[in-house]
VOGU-3710 file (C-alpha; in Angstrom, 3 decimals, decimal comma):
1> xxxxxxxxxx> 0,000/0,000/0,000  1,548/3,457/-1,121  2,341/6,013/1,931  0,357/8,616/1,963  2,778/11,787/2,278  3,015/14,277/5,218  2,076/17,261/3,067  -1,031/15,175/1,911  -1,853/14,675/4,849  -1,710/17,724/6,023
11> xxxxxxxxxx> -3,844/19,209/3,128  -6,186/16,849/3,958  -6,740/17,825/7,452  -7,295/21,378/6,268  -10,117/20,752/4,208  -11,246/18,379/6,726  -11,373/21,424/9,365  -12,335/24,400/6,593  -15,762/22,157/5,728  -19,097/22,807/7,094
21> xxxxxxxxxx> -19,043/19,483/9,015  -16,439/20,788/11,029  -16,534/24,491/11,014  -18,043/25,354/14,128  -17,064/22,130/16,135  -13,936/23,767/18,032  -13,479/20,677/20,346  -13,480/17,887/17,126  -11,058/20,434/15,074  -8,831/20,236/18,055
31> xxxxxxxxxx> -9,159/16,833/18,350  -8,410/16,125/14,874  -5,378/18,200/14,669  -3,729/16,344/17,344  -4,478/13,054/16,019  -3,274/13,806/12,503  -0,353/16,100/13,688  0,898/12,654/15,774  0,401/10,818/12,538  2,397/13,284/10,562
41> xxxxxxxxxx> 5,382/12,875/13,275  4,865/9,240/13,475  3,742/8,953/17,419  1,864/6,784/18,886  -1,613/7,868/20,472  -3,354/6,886/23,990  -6,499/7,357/25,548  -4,241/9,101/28,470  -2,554/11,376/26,173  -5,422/12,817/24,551
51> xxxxxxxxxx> -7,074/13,318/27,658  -4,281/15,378/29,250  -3,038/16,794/26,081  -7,010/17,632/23,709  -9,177/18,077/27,015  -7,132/19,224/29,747  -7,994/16,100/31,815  -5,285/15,971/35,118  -2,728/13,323/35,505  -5,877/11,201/38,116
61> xxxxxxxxxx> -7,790/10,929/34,912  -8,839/7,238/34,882  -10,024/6,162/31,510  -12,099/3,315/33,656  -14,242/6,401/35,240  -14,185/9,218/32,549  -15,658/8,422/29,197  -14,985/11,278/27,551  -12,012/10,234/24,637  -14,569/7,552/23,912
71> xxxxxxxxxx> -17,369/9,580/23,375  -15,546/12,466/21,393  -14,024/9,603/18,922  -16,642/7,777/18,746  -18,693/11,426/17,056  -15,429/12,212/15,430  -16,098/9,174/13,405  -19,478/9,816/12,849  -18,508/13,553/11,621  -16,203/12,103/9,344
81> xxxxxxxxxx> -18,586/9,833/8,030  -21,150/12,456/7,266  -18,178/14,863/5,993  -17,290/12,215/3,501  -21,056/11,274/2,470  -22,309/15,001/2,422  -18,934/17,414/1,128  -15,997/14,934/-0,053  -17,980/11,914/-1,365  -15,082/12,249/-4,558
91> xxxxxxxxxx> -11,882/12,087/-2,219  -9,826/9,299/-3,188  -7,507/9,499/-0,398  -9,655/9,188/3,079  -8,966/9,794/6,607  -10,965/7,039/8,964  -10,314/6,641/12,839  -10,653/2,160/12,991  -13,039/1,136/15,956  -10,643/0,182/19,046
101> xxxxxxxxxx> -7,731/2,724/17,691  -6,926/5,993/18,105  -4,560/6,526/15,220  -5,939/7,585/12,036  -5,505/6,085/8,935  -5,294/7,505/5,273  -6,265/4,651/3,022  -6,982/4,851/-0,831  -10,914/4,951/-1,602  -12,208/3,205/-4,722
111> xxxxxxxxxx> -15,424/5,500/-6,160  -17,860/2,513/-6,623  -20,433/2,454/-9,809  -24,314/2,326/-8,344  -24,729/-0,288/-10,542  -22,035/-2,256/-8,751  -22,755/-1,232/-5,415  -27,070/-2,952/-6,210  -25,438/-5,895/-6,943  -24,904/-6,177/-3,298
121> xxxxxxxxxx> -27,163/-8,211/-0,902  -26,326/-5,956/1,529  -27,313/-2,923/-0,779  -30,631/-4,596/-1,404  -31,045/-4,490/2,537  -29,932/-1,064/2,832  -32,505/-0,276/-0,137  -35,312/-1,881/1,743  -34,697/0,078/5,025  -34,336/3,140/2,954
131> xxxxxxxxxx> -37,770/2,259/1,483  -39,724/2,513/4,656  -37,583/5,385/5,266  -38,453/7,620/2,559  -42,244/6,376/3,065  -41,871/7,529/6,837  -40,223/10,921/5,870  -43,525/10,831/3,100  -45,853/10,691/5,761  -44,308/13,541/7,437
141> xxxxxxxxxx> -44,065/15,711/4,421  -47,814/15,080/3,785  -49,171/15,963/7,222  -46,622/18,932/6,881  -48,632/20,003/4,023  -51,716/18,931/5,976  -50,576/21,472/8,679  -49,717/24,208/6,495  -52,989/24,302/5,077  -55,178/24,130/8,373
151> xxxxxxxxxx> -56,376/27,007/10,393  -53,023/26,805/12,523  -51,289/28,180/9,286  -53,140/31,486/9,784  -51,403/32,294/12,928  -48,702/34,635/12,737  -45,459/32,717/13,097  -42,505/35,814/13,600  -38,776/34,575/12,349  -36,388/34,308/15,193
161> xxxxxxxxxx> -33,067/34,963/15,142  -31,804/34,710/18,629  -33,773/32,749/20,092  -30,812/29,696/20,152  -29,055/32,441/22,381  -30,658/31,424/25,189  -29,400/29,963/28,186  -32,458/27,114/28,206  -30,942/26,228/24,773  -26,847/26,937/24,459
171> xxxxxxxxxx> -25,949/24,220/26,355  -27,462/22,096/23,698  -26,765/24,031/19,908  -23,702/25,143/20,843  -22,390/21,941/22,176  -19,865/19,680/20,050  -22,296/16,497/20,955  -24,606/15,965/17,658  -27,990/16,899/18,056  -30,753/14,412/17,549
181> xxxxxxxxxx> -34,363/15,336/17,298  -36,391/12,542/18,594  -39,876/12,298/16,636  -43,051/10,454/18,432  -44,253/7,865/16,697  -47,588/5,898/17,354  -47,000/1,868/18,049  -49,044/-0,085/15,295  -48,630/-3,946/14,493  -49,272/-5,833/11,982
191> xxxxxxxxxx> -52,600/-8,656/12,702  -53,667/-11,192/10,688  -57,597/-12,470/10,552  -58,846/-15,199/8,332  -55,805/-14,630/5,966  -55,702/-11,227/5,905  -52,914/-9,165/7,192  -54,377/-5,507/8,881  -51,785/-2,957/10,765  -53,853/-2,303/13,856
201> xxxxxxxxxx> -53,442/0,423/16,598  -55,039/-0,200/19,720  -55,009/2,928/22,582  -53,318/0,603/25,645  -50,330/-0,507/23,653  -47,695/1,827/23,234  -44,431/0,302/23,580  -42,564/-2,882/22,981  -43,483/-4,086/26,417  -47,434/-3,711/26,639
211> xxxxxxxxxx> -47,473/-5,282/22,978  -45,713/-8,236/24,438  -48,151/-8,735/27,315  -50,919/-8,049/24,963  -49,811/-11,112/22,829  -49,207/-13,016/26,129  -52,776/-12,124/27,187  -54,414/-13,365/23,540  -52,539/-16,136/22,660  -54,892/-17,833/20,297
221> xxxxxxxxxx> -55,458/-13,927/18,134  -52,855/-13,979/15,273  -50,584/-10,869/16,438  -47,712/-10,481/14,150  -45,240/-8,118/14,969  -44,461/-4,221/14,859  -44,770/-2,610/11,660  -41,187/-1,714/10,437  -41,692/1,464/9,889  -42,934/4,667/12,041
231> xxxxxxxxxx> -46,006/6,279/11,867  -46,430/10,019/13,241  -49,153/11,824/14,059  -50,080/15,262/13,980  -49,120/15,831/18,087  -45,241/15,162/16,782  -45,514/16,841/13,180  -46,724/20,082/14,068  -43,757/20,398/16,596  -41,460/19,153/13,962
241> xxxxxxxxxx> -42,607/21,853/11,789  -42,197/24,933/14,649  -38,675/23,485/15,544  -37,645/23,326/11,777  -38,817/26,444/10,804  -37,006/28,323/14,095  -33,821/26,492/14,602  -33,341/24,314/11,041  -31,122/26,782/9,475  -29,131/27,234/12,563
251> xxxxxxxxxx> -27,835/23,919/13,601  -26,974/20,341/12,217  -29,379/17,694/13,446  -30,954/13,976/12,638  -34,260/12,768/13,220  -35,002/9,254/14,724  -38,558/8,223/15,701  -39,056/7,425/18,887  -40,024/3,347/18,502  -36,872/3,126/16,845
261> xxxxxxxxxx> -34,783/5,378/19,312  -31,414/2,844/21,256  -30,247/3,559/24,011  -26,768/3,900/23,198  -27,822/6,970/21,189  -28,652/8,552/24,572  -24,876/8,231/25,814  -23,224/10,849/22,962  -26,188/13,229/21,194  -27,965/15,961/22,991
271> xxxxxxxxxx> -31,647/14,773/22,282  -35,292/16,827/21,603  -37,919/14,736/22,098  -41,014/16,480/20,278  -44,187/14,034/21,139  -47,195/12,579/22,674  -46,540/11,088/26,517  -47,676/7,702/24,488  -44,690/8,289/22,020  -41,907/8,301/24,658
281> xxxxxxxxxx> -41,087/4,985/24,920  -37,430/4,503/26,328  -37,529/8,166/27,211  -39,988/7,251/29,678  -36,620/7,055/32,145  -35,780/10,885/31,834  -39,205/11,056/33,903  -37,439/9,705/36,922  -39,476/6,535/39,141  -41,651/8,494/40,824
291> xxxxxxxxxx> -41,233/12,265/39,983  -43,611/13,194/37,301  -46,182/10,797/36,282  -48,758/10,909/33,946  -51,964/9,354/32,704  -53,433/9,277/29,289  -56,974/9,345/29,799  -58,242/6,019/28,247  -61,551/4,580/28,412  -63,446/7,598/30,479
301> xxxxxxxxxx> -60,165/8,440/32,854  -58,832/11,868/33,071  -55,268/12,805/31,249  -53,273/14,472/33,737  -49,628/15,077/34,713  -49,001/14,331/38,302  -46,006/16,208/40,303  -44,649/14,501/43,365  -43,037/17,418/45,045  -41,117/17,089/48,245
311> xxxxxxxxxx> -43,757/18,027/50,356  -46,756/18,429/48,108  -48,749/16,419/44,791  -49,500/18,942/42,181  -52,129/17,352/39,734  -52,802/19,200/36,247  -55,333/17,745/34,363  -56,652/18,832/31,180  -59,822/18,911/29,688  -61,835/19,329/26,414
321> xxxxxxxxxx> -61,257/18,089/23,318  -59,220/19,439/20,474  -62,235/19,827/17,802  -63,897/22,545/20,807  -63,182/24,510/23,429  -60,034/22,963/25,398  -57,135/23,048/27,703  -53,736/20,666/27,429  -50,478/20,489/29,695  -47,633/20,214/28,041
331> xxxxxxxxxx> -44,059/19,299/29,914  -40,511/20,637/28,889  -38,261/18,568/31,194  -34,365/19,248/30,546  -32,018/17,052/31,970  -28,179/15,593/31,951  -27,403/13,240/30,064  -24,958/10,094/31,159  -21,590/11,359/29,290  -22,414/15,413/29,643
341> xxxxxxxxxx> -25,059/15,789/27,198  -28,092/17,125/27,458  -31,708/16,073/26,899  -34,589/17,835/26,593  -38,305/16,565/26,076  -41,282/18,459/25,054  -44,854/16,348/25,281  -48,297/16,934/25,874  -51,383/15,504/25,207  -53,227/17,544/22,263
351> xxxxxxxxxx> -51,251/18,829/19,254  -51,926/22,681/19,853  -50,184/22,145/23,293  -46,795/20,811/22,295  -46,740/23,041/19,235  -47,934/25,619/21,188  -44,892/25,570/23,850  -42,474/24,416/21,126  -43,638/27,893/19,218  -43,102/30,107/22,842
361> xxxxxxxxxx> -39,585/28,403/23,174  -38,337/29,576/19,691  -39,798/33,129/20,285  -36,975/35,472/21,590  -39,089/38,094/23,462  -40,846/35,225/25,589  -37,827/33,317/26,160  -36,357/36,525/27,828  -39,361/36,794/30,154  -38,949/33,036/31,067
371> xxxxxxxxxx> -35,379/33,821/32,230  -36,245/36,217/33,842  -39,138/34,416/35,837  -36,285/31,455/36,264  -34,215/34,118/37,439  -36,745/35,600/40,054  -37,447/32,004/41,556  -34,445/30,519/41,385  -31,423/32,972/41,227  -30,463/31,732/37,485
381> xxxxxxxxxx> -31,356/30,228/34,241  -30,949/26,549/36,028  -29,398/24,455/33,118  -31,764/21,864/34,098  -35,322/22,434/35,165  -39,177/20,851/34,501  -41,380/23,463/33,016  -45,124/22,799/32,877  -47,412/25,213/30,240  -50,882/25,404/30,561
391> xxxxxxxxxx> -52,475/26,070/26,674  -56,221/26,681/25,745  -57,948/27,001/22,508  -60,561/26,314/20,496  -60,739/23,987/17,360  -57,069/23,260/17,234  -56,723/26,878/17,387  -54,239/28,099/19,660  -55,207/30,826/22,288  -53,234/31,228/25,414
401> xxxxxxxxxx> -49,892/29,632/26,641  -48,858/30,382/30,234  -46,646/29,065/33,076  -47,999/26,741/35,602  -45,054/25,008/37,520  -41,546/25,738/37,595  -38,843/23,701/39,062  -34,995/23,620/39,217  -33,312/19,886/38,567  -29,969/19,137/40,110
411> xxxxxxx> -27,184/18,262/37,907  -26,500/15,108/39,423  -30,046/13,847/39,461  -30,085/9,893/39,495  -31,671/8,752/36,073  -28,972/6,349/34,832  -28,366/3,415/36,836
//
């Protein structure tokens, strides 16, 4: 295999650190420099060195304890991918960081044909989960259109600019982790009756789990499985479309839906949850065992979010429905993450509510009033805190959002066993 030269190498690194991908990530141009600059001069790098020598770790840092190399080259990689797929997908020389190393290698790329790459069995798989990809992303573009073209579209919707400049939302856009925006997604399966297949959605199943003990429960009905690909309703869309519209041109992000969501994406990506309290699914754990709880209202019940204060239980339950006259509760819950990220969940019950709140917290004037009420209550803009909005309105018509419950969340709250 040829060598690839130092000066190569170094012209490689800065186009690497001159492209979008990288342009505002200080922390991954650092860390890129110092891993190419070792490979330039031929040295050998550790987990121990980078630490000390990238993130200005002390000479206790114990690799054991502190994650943090991990993390940061386990994103680096994922930047490079997306630098390579997005701005250089014609370099024929290629910088890659191998899984279980921390020296990079330059290795000669070979520009592949599509028709040779379909030839693949793997490509074919690829092409199938892109399939029920691009039908999921169809579904969203149609009840964006859907949205656009209700009465909602008719409210006045003011661009922000500086809205990201706000404490409640640095921590997360300006951060080096990679942003993912978490999209709730209803739980249908597929059931079969007297040969024919139907994808079903029943109210009391909304998870991997309660579909399991449903089956368990009717053994002798001819449940199939989960449908392989998401379905979203409006309650996640219409979020979607507020947090697009404010922050989309702004920052970088991904979507996942939330049936689909893994919990090793939690340990490296500050998440945004934008959903239904039946769409959370393994975010259910940023709720804590016994700190929030909530109920959906099936069958008759009331929906309500419970809070289990120290020395009080504050109930807010909602009431109406969305075609009339209506209140919802909607939750914006910001917490740590397990490796210094942050996560951040916005759900409700109705679709005007969590578009509704998700609309106030891209608004610049009423995110200055909210830091200012933080600031009254608590002394500062806590960087983690629950938030619960109280929104009324009338035929999915938006009319009021206000601020019921405020409280600050320690940093070392205990969410991650």
């Amino acid at each position: 295999m040829k060598t690839t030269s130092k000066e190569t190498k170094s012209t490689i690194l800065s186009e690497i650190l001159e492209s979008n991908t990288f342009q505002r990530s200080t922390s991954y141009k650092k860390l890129l420099s110092y891993l190419v600059t070792a490979s330039i001069n031929e040295e050998p790098v550790k987990e121990y060195s980078i630490a000390i020598d990238v993130f200005g770790k002390g000479p206790d840092f114990n690799p054991g304890i502190d994650s943090t190399v991990r993390v940061y080259i386990g994103n680096l990689r994922k930047k490079l991918d997306r630098y390579y797929k997005d701005e250089a997908a014609a370099a024929t020389i290629r910088l890659s960081i191998p899984k279980g190393h921390y020296d990079v290698q330059f290795e000669a790329h070979e520009i592949k044909s599509p028709n040779a790459e379909a030839l693949s069995g793997k490509n074919q798989s690829k092409k199938q989960q892109a399939f029920f990809f691009v039908i999921a992303m169809l579904s969203l573009l149609v009840l964006f259109l859907i949205y656009q073209n209700n009465s909602l579209s008719t409210r006045s919707t003011p661009r922000v600019n500086n809205a990201f400049k706000s404490k409640i939302w640095t921590s997360i856009i300006d951060s080096d982790f990679e942003k993912l925006v978490v999209v709730g997604d209803d739980f249908f399966f597929r059931e079969k009756d007297q040969g024919k297949v139907t994808i079903t959605r029943r109210h009391e199943i909304n998870s991997p789990a309660e579909f399991k003990r449903y089956q368990q429960k009717h053994p002798k009905q001819s449940t199939l499985e989960q449908t392989p690909y998401p379905f979203f309703p409006l309650i996640s869309v219409w979020p979607l479309v507020e947090f697009t519209r404010s922050f989309g041109h702004m920052i970088d992000f991904s979507l996942e839906a939330s049936s689909k969501l893994k919990a090793s994406q939690l340990l490296d990506r500050n998440v945004i949850f934008l959903g239904s309290w039946r769409n959370m699914y393994l975010l259910n754990q940023v709720l804590g065992e016994n700190d929030i709880q909530f109920n959906l209202g099936l069958y008759g019940e009331e929906s309500f979010i419970r809070v289990n204060a120290p020395d009080t239980t504050i109930t807010f339950t909602r009431s109406g429905l969305p075609d009339g006259e209506h209140s919802d509760y909607c939750l914006v819950r910001k917490v740590p993450g397990p490796n210094g990220n942050s996560i951040i969940i916005f759900v409700s019950f109705f679709e005007i509510g969590l578009s509704g709140v998700v609309h106030y917290m891209a608004d610049e004037k009423k995110l200055q009033n909210l830091e200012e009420l933080l600031n009254n209550e608590f002394g500062e803009v806590p960087p983690y805190f629950d938030i619960i909005f109280k929104t009324t309105g009338h035929s999915r018509t938006l009319y009021k959002t206000q601020i019921e419950y405020m409280n600050k969340i320690a940093p070392d709250i205990e969410l991650w066993q």
